[in-house]
DRENZA-797884 format. One record per residue: chain; y, z, x of N, C-alpha, C, O, CB in turn; residue number from 1. Coordinates in steps of 0.001 Angstrom, whole numbers. Glycine has a CB too. Layout:
N
+-------+---------+---------+---------+----------+---------+---------+---------+---------+---------+---------+---------+---------+----------+---------+---------+-----+
| chain | n_north |    n_up |  n_east | ca_north |   ca_up | ca_east | c_north |    c_up |  c_east | o_north |    o_up |  o_east | cb_north |   cb_up | cb_east |   n |
+-------+---------+---------+---------+----------+---------+---------+---------+---------+---------+---------+---------+---------+----------+---------+---------+-----+
|     A |       Y |       Z |       X |        Y |       Z |       X |       Y |       Z |       X |       Y |       Z |       X |        Y |       Z |       X | NUM |
...
+-------+---------+---------+---------+----------+---------+---------+---------+---------+---------+---------+---------+---------+----------+---------+---------+-----+
***
This chain:
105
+-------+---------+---------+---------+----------+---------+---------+---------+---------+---------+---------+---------+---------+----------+---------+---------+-----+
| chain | n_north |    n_up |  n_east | ca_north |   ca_up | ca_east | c_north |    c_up |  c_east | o_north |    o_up |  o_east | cb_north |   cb_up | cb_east |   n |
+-------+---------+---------+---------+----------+---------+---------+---------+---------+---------+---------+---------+---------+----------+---------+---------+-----+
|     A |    1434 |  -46375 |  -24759 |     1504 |  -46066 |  -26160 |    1961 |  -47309 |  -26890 |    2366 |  -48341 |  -26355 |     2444 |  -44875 |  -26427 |   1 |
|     A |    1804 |  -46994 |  -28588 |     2020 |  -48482 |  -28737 |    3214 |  -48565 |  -29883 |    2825 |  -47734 |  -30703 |      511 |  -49323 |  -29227 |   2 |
|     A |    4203 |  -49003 |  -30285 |     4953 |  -48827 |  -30605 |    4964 |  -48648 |  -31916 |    6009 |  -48713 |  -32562 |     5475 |  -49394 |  -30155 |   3 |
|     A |    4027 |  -48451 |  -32345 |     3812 |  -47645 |  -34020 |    3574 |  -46366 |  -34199 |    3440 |  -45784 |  -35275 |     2653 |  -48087 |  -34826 |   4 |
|     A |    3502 |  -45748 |  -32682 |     3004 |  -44086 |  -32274 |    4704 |  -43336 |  -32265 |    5038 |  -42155 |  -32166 |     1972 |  -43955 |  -30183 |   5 |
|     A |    5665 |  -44801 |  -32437 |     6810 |  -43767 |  -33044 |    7936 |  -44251 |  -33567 |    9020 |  -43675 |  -33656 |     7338 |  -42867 |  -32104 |   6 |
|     A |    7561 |  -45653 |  -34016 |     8457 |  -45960 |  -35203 |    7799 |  -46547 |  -36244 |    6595 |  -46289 |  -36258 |     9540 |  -46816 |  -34891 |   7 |
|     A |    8265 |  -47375 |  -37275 |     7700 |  -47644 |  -38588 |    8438 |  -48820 |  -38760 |    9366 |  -48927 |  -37958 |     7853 |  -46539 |  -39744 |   8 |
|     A |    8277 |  -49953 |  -39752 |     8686 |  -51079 |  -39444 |    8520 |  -51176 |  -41466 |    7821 |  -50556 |  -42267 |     7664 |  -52118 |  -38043 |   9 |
|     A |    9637 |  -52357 |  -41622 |    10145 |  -53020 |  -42307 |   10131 |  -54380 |  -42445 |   10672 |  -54909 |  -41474 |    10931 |  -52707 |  -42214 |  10 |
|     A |    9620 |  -55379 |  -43485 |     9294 |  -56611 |  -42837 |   10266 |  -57727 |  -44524 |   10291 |  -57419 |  -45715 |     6950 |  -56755 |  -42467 |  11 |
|     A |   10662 |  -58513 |  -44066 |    10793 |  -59931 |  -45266 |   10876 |  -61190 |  -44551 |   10940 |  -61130 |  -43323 |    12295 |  -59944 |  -46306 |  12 |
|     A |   10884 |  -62424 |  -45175 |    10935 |  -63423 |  -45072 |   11726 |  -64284 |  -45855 |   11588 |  -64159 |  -47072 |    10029 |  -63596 |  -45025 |  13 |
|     A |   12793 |  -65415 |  -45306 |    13305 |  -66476 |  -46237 |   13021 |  -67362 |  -45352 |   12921 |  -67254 |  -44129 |    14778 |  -66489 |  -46804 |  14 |
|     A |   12822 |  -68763 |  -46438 |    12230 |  -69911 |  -45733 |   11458 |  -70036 |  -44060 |   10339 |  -69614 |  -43768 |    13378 |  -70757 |  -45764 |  15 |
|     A |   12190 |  -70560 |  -43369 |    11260 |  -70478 |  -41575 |   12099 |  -68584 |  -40866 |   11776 |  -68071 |  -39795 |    12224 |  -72718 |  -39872 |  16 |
|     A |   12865 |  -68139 |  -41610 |    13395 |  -67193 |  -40652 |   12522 |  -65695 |  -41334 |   12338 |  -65382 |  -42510 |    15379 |  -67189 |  -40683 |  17 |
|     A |   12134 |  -65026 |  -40119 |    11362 |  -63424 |  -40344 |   12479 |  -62465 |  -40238 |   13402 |  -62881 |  -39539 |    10096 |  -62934 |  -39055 |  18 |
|     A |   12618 |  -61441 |  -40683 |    13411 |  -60452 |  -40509 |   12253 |  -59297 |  -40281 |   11286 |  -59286 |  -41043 |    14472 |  -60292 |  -41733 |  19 |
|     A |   12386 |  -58174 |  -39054 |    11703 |  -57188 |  -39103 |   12576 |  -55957 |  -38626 |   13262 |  -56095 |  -37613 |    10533 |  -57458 |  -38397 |  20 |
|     A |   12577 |  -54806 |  -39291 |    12908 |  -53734 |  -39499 |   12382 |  -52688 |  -38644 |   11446 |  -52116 |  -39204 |    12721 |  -53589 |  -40610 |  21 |
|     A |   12694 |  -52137 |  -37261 |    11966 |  -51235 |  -36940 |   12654 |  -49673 |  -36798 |   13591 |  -49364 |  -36062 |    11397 |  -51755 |  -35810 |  22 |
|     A |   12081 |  -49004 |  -37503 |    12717 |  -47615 |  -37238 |   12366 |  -45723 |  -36959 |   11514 |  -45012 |  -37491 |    13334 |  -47691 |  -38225 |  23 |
|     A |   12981 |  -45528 |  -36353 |    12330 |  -44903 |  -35038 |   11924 |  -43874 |  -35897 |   12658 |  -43672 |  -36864 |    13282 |  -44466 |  -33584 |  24 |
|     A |   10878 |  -43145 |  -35764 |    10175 |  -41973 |  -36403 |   11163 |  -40381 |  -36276 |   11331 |  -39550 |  -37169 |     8562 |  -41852 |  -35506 |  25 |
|     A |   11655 |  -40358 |  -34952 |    12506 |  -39236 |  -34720 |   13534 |  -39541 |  -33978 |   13288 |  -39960 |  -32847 |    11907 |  -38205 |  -34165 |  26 |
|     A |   14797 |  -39427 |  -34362 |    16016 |  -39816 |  -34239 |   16013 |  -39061 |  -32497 |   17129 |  -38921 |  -31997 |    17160 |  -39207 |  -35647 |  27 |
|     A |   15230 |  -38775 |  -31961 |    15164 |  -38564 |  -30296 |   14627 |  -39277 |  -29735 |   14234 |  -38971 |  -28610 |    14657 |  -37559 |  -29748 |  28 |
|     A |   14375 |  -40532 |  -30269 |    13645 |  -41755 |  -29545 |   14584 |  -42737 |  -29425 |   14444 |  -43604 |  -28562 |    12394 |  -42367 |  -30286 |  29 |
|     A |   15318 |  -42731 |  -30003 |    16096 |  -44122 |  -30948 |   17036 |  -44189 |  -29155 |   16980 |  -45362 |  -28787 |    17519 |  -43545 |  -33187 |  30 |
|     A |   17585 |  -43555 |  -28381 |    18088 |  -44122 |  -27488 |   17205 |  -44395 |  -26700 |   17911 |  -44681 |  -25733 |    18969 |  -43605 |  -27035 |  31 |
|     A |   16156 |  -44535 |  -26349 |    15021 |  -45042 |  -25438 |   14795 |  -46112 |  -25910 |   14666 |  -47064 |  -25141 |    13792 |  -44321 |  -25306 |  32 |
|     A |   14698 |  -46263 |  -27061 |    13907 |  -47790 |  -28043 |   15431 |  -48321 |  -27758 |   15158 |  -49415 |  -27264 |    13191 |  -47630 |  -30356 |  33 |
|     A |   16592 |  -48260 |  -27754 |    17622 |  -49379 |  -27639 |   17516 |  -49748 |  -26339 |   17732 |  -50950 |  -26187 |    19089 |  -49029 |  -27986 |  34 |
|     A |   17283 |  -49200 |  -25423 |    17248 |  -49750 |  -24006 |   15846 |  -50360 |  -23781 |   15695 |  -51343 |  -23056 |    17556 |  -48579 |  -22887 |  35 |
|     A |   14765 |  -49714 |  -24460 |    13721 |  -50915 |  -24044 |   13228 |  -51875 |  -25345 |   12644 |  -52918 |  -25049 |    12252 |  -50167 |  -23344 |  36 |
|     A |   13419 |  -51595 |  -26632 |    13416 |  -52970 |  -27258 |   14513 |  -53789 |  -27443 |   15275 |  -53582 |  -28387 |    12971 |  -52907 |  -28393 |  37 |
|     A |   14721 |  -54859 |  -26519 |    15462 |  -55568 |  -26816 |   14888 |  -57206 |  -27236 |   13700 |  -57523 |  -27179 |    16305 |  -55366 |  -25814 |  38 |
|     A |   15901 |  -58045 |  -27618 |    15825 |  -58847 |  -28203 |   14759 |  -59943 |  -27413 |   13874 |  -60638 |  -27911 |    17099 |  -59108 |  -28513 |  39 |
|     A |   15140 |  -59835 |  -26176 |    14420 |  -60916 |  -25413 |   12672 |  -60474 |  -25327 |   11732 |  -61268 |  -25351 |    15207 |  -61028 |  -23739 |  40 |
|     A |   12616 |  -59288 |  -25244 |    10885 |  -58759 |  -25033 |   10325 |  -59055 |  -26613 |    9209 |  -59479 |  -26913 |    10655 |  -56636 |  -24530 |  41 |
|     A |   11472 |  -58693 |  -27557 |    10606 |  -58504 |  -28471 |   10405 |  -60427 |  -28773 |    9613 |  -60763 |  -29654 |    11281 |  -57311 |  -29819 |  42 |
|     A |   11035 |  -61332 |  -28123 |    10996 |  -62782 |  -28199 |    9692 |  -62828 |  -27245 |    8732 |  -63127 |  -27955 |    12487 |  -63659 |  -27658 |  43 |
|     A |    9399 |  -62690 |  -26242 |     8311 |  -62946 |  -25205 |    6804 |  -62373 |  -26047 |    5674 |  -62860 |  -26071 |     8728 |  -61957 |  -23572 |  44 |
|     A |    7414 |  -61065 |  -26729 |     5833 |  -60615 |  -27609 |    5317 |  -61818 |  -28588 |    4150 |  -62181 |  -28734 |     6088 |  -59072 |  -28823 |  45 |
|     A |    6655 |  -62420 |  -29313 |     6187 |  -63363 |  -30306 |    6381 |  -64978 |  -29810 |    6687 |  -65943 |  -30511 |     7024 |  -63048 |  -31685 |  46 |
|     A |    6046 |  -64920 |  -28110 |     5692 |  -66074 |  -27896 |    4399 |  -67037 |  -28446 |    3237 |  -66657 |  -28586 |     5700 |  -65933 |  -26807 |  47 |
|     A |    4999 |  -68536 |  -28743 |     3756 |  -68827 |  -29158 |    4149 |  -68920 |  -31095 |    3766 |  -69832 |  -31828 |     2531 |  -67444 |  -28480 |  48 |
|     A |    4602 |  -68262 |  -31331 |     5124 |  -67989 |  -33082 |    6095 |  -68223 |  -33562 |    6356 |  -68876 |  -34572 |     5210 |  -66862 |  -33591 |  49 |
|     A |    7190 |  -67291 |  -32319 |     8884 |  -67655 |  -32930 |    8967 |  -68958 |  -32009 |    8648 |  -69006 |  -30821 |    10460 |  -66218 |  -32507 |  50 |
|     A |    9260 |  -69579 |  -32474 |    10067 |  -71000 |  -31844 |   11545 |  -70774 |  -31794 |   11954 |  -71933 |  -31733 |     9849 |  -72450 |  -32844 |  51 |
|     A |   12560 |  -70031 |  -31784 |    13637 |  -70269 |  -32488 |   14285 |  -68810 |  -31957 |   13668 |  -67790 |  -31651 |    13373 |  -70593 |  -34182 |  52 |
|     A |   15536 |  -69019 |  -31951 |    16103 |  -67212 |  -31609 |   16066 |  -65941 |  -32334 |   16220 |  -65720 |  -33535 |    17462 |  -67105 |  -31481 |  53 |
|     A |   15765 |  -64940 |  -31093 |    15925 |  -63887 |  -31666 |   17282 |  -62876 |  -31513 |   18027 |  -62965 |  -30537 |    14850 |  -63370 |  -31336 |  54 |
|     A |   17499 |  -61900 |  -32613 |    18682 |  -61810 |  -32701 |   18264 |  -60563 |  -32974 |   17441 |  -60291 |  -33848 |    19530 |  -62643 |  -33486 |  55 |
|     A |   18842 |  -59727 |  -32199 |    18698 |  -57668 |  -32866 |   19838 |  -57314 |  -33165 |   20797 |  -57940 |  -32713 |    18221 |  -56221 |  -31686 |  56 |
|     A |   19976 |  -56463 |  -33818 |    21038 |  -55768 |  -34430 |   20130 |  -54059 |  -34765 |   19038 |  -53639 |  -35145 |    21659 |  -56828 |  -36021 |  57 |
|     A |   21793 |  -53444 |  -34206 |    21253 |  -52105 |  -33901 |   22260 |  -51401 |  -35186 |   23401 |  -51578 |  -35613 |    21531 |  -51500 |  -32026 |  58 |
|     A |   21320 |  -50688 |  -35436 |    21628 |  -49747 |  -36330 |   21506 |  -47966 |  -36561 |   20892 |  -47344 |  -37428 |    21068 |  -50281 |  -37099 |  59 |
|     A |   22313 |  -47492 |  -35463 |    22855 |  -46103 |  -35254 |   22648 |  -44951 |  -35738 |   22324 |  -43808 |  -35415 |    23807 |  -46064 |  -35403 |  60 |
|     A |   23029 |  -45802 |  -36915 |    23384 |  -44591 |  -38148 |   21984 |  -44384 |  -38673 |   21795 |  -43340 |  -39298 |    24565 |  -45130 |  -39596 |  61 |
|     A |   20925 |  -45255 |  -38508 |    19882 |  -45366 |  -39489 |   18701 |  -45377 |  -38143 |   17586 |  -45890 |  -38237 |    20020 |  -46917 |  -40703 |  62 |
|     A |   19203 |  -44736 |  -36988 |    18064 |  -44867 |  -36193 |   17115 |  -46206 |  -36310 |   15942 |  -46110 |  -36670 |    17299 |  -43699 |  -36494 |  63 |
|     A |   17621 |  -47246 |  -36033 |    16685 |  -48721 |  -36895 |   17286 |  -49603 |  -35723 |   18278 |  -49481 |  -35005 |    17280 |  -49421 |  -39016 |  64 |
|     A |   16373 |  -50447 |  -35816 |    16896 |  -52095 |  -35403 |   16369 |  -53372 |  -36216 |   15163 |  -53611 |  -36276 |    16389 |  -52462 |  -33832 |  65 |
|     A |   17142 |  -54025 |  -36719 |    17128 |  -55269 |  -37267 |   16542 |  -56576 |  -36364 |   17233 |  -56884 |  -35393 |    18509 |  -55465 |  -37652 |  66 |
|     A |   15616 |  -57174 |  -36554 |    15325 |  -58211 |  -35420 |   15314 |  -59590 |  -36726 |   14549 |  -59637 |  -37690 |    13467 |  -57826 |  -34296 |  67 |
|     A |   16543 |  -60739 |  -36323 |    15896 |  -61714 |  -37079 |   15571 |  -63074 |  -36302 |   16282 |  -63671 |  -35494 |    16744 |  -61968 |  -38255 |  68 |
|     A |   14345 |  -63382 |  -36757 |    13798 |  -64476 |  -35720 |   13707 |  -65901 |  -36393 |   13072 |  -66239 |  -37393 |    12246 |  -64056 |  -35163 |  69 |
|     A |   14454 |  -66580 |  -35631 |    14318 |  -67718 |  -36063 |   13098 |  -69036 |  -36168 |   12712 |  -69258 |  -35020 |    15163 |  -67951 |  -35549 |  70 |
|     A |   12646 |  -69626 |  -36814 |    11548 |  -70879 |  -36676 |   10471 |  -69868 |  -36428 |    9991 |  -69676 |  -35311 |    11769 |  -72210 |  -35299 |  71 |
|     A |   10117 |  -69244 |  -37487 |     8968 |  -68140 |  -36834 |    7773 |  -67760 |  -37927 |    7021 |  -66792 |  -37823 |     9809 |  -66532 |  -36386 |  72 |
|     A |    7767 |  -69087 |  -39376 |     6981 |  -68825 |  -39900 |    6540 |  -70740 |  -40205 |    6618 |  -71409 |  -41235 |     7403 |  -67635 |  -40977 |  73 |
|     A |    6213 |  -71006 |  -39188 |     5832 |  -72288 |  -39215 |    5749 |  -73636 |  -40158 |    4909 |  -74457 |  -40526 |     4977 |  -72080 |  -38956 |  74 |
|     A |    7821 |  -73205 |  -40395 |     8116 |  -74767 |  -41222 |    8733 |  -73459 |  -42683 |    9763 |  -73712 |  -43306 |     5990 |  -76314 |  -41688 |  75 |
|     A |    8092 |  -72472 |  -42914 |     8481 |  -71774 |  -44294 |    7456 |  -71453 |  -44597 |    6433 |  -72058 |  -44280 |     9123 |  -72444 |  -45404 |  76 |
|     A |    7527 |  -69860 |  -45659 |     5885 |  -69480 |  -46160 |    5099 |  -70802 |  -46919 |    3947 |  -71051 |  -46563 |     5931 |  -68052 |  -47475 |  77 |
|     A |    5799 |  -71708 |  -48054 |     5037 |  -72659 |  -48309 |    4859 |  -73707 |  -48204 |    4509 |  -74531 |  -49048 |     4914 |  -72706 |  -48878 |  78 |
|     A |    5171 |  -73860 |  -46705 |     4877 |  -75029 |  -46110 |    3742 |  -74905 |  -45169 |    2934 |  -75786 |  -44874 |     6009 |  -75527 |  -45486 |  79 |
|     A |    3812 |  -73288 |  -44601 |     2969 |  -73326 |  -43438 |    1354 |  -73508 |  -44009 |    1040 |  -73326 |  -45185 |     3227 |  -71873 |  -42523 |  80 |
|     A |     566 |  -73839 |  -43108 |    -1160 |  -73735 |  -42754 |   -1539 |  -72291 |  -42711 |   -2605 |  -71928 |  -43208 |    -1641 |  -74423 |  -41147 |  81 |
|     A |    -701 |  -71431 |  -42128 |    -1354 |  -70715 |  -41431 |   -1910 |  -69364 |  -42517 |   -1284 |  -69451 |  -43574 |     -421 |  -70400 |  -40165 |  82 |
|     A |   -2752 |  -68345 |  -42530 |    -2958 |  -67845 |  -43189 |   -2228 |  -66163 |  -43254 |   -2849 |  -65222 |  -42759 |    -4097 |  -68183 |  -43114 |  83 |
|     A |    -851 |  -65957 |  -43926 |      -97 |  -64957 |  -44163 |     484 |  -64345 |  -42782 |     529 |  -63140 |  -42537 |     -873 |  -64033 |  -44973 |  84 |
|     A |     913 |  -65359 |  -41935 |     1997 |  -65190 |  -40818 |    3213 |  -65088 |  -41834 |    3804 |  -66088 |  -42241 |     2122 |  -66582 |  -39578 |  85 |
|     A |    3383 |  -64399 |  -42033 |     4609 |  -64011 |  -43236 |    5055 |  -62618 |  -42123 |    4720 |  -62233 |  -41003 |     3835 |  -63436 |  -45415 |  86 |
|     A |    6157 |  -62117 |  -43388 |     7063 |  -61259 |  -42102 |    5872 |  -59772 |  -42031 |    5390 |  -59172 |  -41070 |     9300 |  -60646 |  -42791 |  87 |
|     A |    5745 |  -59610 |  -43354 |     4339 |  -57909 |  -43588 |    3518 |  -58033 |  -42146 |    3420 |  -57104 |  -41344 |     2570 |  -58171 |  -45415 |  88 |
|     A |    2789 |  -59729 |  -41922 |     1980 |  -59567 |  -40738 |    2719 |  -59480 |  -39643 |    2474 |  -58605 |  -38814 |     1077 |  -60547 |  -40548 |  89 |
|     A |    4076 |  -60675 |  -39415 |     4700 |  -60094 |  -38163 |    4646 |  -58865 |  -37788 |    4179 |  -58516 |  -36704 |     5853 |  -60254 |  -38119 |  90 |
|     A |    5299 |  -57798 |  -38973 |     5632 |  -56580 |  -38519 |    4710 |  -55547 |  -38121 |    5092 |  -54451 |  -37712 |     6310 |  -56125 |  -39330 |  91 |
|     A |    3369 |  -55917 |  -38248 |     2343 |  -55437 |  -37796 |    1879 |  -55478 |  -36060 |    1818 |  -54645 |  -35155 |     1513 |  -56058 |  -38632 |  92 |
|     A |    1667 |  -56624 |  -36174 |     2082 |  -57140 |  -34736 |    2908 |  -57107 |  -33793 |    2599 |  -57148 |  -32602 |     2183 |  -57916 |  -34686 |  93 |
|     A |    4682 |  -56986 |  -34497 |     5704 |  -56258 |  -33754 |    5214 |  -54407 |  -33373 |    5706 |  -53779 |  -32434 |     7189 |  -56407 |  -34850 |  94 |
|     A |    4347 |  -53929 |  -34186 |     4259 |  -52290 |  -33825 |    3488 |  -52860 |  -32887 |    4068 |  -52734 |  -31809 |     3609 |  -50937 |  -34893 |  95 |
|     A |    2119 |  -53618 |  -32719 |     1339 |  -53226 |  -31897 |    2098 |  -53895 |  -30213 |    1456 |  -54656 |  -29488 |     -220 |  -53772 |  -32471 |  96 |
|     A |    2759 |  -53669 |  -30056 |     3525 |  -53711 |  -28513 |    3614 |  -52723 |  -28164 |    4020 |  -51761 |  -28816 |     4810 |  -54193 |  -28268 |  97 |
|     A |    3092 |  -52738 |  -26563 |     2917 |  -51292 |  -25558 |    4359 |  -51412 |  -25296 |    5171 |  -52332 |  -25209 |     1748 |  -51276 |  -23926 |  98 |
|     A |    4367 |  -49701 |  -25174 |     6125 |  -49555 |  -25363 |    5585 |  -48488 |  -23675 |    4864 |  -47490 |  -23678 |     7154 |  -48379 |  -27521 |  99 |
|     A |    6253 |  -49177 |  -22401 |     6258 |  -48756 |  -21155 |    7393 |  -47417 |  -20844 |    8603 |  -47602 |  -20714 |     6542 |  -50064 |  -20340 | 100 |
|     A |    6966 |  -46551 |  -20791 |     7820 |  -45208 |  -20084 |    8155 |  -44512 |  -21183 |    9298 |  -44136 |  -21445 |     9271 |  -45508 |  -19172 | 101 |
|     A |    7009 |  -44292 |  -21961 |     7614 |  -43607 |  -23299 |    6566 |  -42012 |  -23182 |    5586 |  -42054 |  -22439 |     7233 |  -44856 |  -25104 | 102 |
|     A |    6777 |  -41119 |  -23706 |     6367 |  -40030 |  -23718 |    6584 |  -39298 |  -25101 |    7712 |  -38925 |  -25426 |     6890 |  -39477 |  -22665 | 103 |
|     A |    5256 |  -39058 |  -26075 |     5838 |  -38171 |  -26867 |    5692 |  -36998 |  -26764 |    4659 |  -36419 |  -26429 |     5654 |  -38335 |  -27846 | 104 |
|     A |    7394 |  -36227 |  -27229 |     7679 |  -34860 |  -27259 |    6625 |  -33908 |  -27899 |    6835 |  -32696 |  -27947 |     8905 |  -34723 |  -27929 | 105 |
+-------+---------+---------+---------+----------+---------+---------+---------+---------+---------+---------+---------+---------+----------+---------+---------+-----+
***
């Protein structure tokens, strides 16, 4: 399954750093998604993009996780070449990750 089949995502950008927002569709997922999204997978998905660390922050109360990635929009939105690697597309790309041992209820 792919990880938009049960959360929803949140996206911004300042200068080279992405911030993405992901949050879980039903607050009965949200302890499965803390044990398997973590910071380092969701760094290996955006190999190749983020240059720079990633950092999660969990958020409990709001069924959510905060991911902010560093060196991950190549130099800053108006510096980069690239065409709208901005955080909206990251976070698109952050859903589409196969999320392993998941089952929906």
């Amino acid at each position: 399954m792919l990880l938009r089949d049960i959360a929803h995502s949140r996206a911004g950008d300042k200068g080279d750093i992405s911030t993405i927002s992901v949050i879980v569709n039903h607050p009965d997922d949200y302890p499965l998604l803390e044990r398997w999204l973590t910071a380092e997978r969701v760094r290996q998905h955006f190999s190749g993009i983020v240059h720079g660390d990633v950092v999660r922050y969990a958020l409990p109360q709001l069924h959510a996780f905060n991911f902010v990635m560093q060196q991950a929009l190549g130099g800053g939105v108006t510096r980069s070449l690239a065409l709208d690697a901005h955080g909206k597309c990251l976070s698109g790309v952050m859903l589409g990750m196969v999320v392993d041992g998941f089952r929906i209820a």
